[in-house]
DSSP file (Angstrom, degrees, kcal/mol; ACC not computed):
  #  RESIDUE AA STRUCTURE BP1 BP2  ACC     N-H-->O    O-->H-N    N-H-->O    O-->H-N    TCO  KAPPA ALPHA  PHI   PSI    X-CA   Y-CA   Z-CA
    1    1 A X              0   0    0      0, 0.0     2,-0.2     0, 0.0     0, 0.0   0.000 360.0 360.0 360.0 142.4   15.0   17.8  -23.2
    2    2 A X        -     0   0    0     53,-0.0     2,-0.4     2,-0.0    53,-0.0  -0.732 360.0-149.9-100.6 133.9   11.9   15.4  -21.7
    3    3 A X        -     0   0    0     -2,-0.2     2,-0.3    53,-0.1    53,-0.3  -0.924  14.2-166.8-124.6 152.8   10.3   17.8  -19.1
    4    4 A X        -     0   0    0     -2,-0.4    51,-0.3    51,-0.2     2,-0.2  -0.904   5.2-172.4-155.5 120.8    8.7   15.5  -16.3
    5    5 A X  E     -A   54   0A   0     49,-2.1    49,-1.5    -2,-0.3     2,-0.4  -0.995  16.2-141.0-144.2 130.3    6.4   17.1  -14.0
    6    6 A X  E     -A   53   0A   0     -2,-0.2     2,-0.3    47,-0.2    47,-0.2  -0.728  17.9-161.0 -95.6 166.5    5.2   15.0  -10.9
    7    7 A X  E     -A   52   0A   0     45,-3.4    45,-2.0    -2,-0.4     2,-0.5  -0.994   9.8-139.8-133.1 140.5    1.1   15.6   -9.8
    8    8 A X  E     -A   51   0A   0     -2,-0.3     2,-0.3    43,-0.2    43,-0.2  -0.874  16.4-169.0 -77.1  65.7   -0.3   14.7   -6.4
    9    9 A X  E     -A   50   0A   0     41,-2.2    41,-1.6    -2,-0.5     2,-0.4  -0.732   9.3-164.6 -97.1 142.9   -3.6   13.1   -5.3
   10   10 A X  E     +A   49   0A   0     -2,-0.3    39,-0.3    39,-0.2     2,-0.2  -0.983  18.4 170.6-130.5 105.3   -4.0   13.4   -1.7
   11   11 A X  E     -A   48   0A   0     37,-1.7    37,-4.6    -2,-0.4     2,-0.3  -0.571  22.1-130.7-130.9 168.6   -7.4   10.5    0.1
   12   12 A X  E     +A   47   0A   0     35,-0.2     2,-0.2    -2,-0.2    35,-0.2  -0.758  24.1 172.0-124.0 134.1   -8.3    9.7    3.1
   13   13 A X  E     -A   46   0A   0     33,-1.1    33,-1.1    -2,-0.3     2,-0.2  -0.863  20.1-147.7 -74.8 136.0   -9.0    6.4    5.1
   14   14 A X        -     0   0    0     31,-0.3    69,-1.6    -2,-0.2    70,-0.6  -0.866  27.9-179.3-110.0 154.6   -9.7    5.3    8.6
   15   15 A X  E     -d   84   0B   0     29,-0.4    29,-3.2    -2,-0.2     2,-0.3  -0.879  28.0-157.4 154.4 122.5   -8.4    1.7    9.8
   16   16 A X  E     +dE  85  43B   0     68,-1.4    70,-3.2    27,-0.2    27,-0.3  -0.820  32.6 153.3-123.6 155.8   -8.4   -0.3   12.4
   17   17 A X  E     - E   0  42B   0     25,-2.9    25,-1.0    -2,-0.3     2,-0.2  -0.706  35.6-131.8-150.3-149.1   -5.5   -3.0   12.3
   18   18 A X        -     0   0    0     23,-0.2    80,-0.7    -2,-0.2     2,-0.7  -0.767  15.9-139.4 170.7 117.7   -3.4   -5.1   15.0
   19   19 A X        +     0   0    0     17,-0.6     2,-0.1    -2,-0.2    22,-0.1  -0.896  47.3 153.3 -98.8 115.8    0.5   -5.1   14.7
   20   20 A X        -     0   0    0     -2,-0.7     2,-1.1    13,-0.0     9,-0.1  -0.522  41.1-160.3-167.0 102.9    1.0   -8.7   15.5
   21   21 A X    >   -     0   0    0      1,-0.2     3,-3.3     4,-0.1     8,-0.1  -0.359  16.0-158.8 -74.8  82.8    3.9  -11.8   14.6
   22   22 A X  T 3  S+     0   0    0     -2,-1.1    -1,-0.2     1,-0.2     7,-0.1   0.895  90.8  61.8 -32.9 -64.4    2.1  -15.4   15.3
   23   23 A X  T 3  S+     0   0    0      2,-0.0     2,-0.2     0, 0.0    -1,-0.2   0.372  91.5  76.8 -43.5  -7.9    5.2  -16.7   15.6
   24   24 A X  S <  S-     0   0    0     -3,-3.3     2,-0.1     1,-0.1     3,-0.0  -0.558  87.9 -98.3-108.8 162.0    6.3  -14.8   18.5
   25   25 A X     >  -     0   0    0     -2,-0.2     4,-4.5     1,-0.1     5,-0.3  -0.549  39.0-114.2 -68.5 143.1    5.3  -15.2   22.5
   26   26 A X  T  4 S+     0   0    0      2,-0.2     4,-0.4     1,-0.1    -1,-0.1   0.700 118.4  58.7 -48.8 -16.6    2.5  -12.8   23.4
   27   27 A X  T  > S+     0   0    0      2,-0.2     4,-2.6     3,-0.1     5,-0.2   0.927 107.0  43.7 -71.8 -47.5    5.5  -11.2   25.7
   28   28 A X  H  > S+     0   0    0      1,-0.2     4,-1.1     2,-0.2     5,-0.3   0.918 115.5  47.8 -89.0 -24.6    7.7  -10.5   22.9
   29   29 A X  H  X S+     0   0    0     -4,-4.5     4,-2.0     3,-0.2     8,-0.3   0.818 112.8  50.5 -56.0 -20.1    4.8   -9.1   20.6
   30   30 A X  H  > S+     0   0    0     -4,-0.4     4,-2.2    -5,-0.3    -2,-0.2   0.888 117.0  39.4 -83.9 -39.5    3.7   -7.0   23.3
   31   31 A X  H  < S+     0   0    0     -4,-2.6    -1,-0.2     2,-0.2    -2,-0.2   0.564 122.9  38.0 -75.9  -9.1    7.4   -5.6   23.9
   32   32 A X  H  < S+     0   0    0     -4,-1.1    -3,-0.2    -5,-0.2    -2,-0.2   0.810 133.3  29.3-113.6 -31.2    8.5   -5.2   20.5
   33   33 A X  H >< S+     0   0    0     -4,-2.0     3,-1.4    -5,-0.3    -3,-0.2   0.777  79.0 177.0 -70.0 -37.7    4.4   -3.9   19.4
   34   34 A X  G ><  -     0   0    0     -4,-2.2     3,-3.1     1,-0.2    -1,-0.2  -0.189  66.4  -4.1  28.2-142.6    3.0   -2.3   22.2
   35   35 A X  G 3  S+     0   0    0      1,-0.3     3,-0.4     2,-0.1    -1,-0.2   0.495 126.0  73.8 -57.0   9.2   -0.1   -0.8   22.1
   36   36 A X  G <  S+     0   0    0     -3,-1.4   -17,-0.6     1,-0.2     2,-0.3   0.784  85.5  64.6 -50.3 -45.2    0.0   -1.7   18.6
   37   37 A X    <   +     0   0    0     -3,-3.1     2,-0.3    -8,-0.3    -1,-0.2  -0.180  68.3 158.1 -95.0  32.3   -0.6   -5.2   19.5
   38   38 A X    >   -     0   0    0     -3,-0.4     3,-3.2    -2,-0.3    -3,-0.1  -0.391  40.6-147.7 -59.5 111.7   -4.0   -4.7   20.9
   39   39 A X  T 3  S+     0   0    0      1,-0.4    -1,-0.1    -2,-0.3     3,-0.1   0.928 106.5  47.9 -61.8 -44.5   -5.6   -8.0   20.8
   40   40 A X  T 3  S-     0   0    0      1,-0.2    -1,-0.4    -3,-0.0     2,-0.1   0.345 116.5-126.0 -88.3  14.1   -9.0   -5.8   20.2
   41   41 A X    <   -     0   0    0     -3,-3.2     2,-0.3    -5,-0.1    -1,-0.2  -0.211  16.0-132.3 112.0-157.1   -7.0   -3.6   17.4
   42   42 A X  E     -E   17   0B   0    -25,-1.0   -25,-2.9    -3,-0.1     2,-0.3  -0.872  22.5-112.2 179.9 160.3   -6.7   -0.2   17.5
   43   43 A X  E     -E   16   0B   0    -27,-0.3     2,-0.3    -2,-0.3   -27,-0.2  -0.845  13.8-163.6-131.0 158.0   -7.4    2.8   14.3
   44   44 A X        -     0   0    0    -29,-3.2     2,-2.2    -2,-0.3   -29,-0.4  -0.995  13.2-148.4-129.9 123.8   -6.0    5.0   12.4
   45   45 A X        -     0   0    0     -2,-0.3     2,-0.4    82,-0.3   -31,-0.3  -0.707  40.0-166.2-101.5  80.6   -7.2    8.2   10.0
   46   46 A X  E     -A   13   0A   0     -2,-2.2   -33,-1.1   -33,-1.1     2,-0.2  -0.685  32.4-150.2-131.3-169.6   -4.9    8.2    7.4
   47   47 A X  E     -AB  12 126A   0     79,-2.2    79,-3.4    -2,-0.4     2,-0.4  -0.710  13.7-170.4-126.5 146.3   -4.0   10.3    5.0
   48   48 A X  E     -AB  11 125A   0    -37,-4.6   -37,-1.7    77,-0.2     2,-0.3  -0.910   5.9-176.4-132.7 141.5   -2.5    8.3    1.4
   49   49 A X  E     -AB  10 124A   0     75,-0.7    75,-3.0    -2,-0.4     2,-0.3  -0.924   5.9-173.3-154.2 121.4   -0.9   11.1   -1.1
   50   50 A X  E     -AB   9 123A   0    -41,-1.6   -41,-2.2    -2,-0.3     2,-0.4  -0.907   4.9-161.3-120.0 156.9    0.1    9.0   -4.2
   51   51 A X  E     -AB   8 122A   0     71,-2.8    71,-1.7    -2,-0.3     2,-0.3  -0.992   1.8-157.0-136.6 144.4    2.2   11.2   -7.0
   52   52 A X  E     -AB   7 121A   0    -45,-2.0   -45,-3.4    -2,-0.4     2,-0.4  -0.880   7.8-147.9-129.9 143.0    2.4   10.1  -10.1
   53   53 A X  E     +AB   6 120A   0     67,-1.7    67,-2.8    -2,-0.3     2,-0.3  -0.980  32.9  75.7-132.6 123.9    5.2   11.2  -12.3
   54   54 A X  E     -A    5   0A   0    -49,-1.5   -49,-2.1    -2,-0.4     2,-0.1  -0.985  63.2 -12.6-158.8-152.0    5.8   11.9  -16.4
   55   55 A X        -     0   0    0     -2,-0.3     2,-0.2   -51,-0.3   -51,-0.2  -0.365  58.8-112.0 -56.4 122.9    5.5   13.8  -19.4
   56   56 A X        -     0   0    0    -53,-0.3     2,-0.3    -2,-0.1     7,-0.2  -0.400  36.5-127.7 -31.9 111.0    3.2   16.8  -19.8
   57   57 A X     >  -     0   0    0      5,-2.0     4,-1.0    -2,-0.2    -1,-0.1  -0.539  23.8-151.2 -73.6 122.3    0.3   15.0  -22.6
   58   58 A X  T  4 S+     0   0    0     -2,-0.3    -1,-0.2     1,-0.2    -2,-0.0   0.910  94.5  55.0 -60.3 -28.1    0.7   18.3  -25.4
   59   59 A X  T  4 S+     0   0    0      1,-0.1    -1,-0.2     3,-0.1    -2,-0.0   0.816 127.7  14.7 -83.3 -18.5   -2.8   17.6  -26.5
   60   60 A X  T  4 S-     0   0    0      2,-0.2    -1,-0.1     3,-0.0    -2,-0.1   0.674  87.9-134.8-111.7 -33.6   -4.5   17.9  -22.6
   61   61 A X     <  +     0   0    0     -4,-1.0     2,-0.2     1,-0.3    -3,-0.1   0.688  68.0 126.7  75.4  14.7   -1.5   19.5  -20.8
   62   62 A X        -     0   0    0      1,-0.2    -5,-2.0    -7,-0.1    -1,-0.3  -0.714  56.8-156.9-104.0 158.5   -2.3   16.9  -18.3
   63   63 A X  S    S-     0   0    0      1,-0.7     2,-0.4    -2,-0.2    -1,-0.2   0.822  93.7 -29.0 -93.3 -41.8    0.5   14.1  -16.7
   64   64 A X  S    S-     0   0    0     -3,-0.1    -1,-0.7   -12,-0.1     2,-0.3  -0.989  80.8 -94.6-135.3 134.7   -2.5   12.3  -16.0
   65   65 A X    >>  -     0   0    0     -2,-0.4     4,-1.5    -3,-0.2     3,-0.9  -0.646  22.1-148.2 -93.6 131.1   -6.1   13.3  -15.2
   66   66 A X  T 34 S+     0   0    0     -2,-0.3    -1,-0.2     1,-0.2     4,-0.1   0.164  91.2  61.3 -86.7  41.4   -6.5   13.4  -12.1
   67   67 A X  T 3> S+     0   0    0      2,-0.2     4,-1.5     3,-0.1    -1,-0.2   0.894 109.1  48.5 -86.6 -62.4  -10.4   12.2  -12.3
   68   68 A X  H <> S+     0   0    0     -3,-0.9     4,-2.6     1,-0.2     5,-0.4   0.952 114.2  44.9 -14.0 -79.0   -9.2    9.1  -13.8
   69   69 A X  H  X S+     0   0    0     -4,-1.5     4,-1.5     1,-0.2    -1,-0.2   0.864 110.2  53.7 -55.8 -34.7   -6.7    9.0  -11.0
   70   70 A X  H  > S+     0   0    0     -5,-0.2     4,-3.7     2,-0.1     5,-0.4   0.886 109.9  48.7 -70.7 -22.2   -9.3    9.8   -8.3
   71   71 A X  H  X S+     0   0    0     -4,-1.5     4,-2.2    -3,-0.2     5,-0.5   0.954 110.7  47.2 -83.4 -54.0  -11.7    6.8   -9.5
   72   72 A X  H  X>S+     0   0    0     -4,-2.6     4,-2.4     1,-0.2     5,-0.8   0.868 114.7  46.8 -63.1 -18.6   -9.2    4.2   -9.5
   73   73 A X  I  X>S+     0   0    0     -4,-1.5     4,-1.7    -5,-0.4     5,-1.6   0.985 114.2  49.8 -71.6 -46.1   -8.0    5.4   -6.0
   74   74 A X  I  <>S+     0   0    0     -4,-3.7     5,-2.6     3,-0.2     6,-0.2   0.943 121.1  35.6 -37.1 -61.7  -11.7    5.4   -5.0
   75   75 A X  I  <5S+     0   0    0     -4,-2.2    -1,-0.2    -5,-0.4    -2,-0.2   0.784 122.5  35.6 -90.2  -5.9  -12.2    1.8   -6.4
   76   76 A X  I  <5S+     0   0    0     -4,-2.4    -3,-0.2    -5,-0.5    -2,-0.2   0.646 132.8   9.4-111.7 -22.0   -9.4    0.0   -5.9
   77   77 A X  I  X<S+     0   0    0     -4,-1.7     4,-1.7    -5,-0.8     5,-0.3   0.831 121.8  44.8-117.6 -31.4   -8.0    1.3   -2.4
   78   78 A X  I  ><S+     0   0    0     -5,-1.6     4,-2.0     1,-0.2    -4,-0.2   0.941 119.2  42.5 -90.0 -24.4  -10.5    3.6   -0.4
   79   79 A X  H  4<S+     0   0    0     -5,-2.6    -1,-0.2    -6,-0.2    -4,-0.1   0.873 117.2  51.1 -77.4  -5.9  -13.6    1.6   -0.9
   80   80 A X  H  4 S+     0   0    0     -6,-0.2    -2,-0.2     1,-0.1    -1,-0.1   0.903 129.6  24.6 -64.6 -42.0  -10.9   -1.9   -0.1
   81   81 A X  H >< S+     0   0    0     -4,-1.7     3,-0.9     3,-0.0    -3,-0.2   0.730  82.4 113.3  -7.0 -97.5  -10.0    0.2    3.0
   82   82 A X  T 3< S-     0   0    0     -4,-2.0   -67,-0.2    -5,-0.3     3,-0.1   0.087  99.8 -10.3 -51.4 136.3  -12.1    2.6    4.5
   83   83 A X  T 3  S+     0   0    0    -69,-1.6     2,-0.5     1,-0.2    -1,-0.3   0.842 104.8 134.2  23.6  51.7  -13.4    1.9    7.8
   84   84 A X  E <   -d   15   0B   0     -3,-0.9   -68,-1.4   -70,-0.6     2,-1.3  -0.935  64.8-119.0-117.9 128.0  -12.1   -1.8    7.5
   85   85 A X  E >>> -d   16   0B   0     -2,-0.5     4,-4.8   -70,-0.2     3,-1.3  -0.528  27.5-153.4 -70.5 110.9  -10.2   -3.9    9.9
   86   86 A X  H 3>5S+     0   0    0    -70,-3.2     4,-0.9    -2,-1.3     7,-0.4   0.787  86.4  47.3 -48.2 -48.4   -7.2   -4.4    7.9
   87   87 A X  H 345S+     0   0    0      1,-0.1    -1,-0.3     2,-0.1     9,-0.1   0.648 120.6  35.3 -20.4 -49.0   -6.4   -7.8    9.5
   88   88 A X  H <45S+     0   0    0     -3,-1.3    -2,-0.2     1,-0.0    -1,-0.1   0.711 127.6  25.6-114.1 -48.4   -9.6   -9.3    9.3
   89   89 A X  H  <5S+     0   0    0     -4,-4.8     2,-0.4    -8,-0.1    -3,-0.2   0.341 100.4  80.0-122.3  24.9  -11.3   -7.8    5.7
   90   90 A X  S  <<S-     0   0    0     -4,-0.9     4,-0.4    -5,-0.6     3,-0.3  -0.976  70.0-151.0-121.5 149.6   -8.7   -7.2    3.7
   91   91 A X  S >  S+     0   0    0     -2,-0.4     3,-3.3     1,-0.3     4,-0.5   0.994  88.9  51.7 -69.7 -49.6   -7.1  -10.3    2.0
   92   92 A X  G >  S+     0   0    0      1,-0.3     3,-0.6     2,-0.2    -1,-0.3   0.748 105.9  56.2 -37.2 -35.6   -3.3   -9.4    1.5
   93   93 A X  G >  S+     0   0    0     -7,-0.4     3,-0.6    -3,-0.3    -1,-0.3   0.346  80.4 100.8-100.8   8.0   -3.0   -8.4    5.3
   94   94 A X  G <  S+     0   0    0     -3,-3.3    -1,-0.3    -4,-0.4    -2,-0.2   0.810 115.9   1.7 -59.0 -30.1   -4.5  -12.5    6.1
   95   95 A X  G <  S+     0   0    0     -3,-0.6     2,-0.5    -4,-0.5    -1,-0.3   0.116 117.6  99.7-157.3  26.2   -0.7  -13.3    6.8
   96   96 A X  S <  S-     0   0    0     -3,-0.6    -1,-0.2    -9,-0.1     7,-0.0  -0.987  79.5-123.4-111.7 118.5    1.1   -9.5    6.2
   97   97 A X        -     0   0    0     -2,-0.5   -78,-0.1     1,-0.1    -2,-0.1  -0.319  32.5-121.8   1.8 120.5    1.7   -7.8    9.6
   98   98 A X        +     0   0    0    -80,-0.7    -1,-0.1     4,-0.1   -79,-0.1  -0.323  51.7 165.7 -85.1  43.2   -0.6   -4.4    8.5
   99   99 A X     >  -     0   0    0      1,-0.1     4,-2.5   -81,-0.1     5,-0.1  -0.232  55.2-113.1 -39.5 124.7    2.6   -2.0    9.1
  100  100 A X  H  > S+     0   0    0      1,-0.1     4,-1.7     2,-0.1    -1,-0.1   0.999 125.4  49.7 -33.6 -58.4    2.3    1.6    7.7
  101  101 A X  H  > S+     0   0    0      2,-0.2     4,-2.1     1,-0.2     5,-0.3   0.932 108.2  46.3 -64.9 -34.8    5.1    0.2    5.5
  102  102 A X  H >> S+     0   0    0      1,-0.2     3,-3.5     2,-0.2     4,-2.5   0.997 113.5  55.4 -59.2 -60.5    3.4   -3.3    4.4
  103  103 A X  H 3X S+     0   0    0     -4,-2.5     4,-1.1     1,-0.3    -1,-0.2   0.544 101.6  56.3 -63.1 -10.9    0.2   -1.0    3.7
  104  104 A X  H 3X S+     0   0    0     -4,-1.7     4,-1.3     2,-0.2    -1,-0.3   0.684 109.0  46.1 -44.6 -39.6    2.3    1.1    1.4
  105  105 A X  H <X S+     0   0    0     -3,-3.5     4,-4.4    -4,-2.1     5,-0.3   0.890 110.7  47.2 -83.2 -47.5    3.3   -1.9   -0.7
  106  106 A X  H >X S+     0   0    0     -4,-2.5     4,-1.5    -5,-0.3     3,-1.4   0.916 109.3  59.6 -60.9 -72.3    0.3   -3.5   -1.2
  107  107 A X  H >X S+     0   0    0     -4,-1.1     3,-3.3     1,-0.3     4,-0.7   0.502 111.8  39.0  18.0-107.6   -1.0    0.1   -2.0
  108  108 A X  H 3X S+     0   0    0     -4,-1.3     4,-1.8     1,-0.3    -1,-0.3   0.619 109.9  61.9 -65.1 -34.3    1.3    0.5   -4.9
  109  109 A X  H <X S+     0   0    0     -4,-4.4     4,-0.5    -3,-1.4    -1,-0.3   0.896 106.4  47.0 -73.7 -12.7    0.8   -3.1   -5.8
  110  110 A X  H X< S+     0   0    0     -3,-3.3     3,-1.0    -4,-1.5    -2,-0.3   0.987 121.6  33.0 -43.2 -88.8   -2.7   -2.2   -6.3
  111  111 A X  H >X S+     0   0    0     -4,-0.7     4,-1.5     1,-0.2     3,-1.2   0.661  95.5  85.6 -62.4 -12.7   -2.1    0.8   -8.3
  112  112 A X  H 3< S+     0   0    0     -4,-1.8    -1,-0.2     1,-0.3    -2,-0.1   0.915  96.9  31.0 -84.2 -33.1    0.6    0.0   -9.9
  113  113 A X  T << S+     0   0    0     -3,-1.0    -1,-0.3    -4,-0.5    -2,-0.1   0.206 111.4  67.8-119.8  37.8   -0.7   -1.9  -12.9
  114  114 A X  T <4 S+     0   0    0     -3,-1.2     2,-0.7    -4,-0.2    -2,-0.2   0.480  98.2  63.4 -71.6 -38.8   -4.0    0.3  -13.0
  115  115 A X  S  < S-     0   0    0     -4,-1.5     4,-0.2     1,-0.1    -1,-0.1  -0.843 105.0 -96.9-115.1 110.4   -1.9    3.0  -13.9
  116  116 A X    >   -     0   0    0     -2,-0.7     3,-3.0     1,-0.2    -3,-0.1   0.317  28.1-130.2 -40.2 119.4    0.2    3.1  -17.3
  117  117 A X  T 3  S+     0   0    0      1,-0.3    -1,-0.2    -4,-0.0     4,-0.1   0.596  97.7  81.3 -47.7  -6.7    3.8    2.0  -16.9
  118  118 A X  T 3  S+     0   0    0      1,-0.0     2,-0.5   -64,-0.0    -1,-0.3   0.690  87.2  66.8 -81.1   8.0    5.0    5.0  -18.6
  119  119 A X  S <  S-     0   0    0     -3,-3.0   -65,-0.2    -4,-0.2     2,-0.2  -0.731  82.9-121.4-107.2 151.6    4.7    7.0  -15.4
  120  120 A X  E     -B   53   0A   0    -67,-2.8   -67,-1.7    -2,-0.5     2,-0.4  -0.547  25.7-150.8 -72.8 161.2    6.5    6.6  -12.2
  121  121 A X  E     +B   52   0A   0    -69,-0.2     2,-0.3    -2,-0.2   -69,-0.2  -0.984  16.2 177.0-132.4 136.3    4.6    5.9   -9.0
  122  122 A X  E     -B   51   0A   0    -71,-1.7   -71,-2.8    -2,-0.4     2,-0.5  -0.988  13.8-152.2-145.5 138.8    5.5    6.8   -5.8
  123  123 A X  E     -BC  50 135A   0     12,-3.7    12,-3.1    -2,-0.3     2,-0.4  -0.966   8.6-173.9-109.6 127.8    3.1    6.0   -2.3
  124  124 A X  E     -BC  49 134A   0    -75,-3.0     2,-0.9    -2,-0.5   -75,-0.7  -0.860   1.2-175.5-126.8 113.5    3.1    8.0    0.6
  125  125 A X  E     -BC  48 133A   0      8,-2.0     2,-1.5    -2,-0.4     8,-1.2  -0.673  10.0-161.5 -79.1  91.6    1.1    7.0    3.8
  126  126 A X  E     -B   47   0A   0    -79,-3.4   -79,-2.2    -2,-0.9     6,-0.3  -0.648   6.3-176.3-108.1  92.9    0.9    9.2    7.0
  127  127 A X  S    S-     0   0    0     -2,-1.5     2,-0.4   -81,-0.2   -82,-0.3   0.845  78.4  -7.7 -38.2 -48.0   -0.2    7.0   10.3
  128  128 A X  S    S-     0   0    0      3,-2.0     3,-0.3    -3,-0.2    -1,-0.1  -0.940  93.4 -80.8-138.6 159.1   -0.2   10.0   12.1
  129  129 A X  S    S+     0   0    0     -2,-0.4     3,-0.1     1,-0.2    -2,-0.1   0.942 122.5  31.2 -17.9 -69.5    0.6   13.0   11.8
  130  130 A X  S    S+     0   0    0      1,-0.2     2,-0.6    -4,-0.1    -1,-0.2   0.596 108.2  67.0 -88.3 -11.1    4.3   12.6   12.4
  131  131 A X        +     0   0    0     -3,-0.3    -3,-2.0    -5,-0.1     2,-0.2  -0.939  58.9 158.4-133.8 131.6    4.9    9.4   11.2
  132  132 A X        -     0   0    0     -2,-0.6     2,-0.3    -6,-0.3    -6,-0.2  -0.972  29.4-144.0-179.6 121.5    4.8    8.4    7.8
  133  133 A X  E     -C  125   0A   0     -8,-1.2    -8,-2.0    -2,-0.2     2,-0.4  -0.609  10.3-164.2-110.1 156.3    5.9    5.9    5.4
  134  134 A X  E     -C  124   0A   0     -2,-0.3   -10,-0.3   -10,-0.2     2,-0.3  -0.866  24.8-136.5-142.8 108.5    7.0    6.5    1.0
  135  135 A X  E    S+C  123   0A   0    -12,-3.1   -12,-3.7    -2,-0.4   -27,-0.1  -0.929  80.6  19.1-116.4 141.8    7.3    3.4   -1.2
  136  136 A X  S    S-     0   0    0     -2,-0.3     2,-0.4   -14,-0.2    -1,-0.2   0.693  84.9-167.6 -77.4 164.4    9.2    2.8   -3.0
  137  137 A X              0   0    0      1,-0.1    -1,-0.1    -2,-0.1    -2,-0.1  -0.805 360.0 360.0-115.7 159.9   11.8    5.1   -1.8
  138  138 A X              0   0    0     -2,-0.4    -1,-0.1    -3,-0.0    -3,-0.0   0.222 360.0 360.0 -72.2 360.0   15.2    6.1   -3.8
């Protein structure tokens, strides 16, 4: 039987973004965004817990090590990130609405072929406290 154990890394960012559709009237971004849609943006501290999933390595006892796993999350997303207006200095978000969910996918398309296909990947994003996004989900 293949025993599958997932492991956890849990970062930090702050983020300023602006929830905003060009295509729409300022009326209906403002009703459908709210104070999302804050012309002069608005931030976020959030908290990114990515779990990574496979086979126990016999020889390390590790699924991954998660040092490994802390530098590429350090060099490819918290230094792309961190204290950045997402809108404005990060490229993907140039024409992506910067959703919790959008910033989940780009996330994971980031990591995703950093990190060896034989493990699963799963991104989880928490905007606030209470509200939180998981890509991809099951």
């Amino acid at each position: 039987m293949v025993q599958k154990v997932a492991v956890f890394r849990k970062e930090h960012f702050n983020a300023a973004h602006r929830l905003h559709n060009p295509e729409w009237t300022n009326e209906k971004n403002e009703l459908v965004f709210g104070k999302c849609n804050n012309p002069n943006f608005h931030g976020h501290n959030y908290e990114l817990i990515i779990q990574v999933t496979g086979e126990v390595n016999p020889e390390t006892g590790y699924v991954i090590d998660m040092k490994v796993l802390s530098s590429i999350l350090k060099e490819f997303v918290i230094d792309r990130f961190d204290h950045k207006n997402l809108n404005l200095d990060v490229a993907e978000f140039s024409s992506l609405n910067p959703s919790a969910e959008n910033i989940a996918i780009v996330i994971y398309s980031i990591l995703r072929p950093k990190i060896d296909s034989g493990f699963a990947l799963k991104v989880r994003l928490y905007e606030t406290e209470r509200n939180f996004v998981e890509y991809p989900a099951d």
